[in-house]
LOTOR-52913 format. One record per residue (C-alpha): z, y, x; residue number from 0; residue in one letter. Coordinates in Angstrom, 3 decimals. Layout:
BEGIN
<atom <Z,Y,X>,NUM,"A">
...
***
This chain:
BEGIN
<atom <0.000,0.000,0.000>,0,"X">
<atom <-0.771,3.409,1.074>,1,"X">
<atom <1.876,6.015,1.618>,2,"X">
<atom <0.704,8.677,-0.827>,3,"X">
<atom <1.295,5.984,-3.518>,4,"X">
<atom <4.271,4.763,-2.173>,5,"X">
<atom <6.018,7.951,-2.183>,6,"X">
<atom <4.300,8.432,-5.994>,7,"X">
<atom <5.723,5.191,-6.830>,8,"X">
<atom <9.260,6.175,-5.021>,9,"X">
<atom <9.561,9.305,-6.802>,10,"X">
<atom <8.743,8.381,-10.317>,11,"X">
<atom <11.948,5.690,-10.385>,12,"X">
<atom <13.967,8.462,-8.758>,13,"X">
<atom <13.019,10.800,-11.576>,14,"X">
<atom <13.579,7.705,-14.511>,15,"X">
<atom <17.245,7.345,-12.730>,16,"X">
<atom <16.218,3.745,-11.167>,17,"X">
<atom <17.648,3.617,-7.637>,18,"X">
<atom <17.737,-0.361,-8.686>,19,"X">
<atom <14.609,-0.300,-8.833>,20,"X">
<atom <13.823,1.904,-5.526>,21,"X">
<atom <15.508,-0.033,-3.307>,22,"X">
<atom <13.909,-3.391,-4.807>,23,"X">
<atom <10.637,-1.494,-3.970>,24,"X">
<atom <11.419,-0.965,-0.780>,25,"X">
<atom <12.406,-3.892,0.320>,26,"X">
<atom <9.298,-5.851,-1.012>,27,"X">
<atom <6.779,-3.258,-0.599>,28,"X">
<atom <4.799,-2.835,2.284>,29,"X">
<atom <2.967,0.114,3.765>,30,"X">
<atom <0.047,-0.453,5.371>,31,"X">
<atom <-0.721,2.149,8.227>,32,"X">
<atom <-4.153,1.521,8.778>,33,"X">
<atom <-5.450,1.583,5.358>,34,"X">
<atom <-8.257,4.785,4.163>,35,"X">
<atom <-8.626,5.482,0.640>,36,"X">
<atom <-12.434,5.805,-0.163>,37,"X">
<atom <-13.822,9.442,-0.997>,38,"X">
<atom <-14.783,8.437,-4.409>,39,"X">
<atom <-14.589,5.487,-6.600>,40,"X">
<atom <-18.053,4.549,-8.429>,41,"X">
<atom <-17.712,3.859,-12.463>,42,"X">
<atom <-20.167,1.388,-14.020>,43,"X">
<atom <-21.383,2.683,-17.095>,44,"X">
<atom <-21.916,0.464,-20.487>,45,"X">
<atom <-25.523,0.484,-21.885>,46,"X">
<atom <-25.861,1.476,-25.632>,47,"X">
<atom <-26.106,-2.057,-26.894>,48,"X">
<atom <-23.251,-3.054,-24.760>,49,"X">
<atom <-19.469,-3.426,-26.305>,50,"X">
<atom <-20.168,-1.643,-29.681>,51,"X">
<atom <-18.628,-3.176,-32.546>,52,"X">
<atom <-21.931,-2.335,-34.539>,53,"X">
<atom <-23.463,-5.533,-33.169>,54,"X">
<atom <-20.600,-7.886,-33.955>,55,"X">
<atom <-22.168,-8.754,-37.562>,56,"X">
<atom <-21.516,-7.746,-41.093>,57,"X">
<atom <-18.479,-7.532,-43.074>,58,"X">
<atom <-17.232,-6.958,-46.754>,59,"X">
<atom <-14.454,-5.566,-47.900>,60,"X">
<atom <-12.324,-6.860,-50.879>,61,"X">
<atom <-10.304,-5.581,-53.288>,62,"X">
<atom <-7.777,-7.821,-54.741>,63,"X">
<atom <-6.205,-7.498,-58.025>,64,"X">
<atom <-3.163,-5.590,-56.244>,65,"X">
<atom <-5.511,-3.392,-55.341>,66,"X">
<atom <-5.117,-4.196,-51.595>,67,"X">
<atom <-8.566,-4.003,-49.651>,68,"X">
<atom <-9.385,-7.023,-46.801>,69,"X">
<atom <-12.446,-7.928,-44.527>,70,"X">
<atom <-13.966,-11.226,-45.219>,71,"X">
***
């Protein structure tokens, strides 16, 4: 783990009132020295026709005699 998130991770427990959980960290985390974040991360973008719920299928919806509505 890198410092910056380390110290990010650190600070957040201090502020939630979890030195438990700080010095559990600390003991069991591990900084690595030598590692470089990358300059930017690259996001994958979804087509159009990829995850919508649109292509899933039809559906009906039902009213039963209570008047409560369900898909079928």
């Amino acid at each position: 783990m890198d410092q910056t998130s380390f110290e990010e991770i650190v600070s957040i427990l201090a502020m939630n009132g979890r030195p438990d959980l700080i010095m559990e960290f600390k003991e069991y985390t591990k900084i690595d020295e030598d590692y470089i974040p990358p300059k930017f991360m690259k996001r994958e973008k979804l087509s159009d026709d990829e995850g919508s719920a649109t292509s899933e299928g039809s559906y009906t919806i039902e009213e039963d005699e209570d008047g409560f509505l369900s898909l079928s």
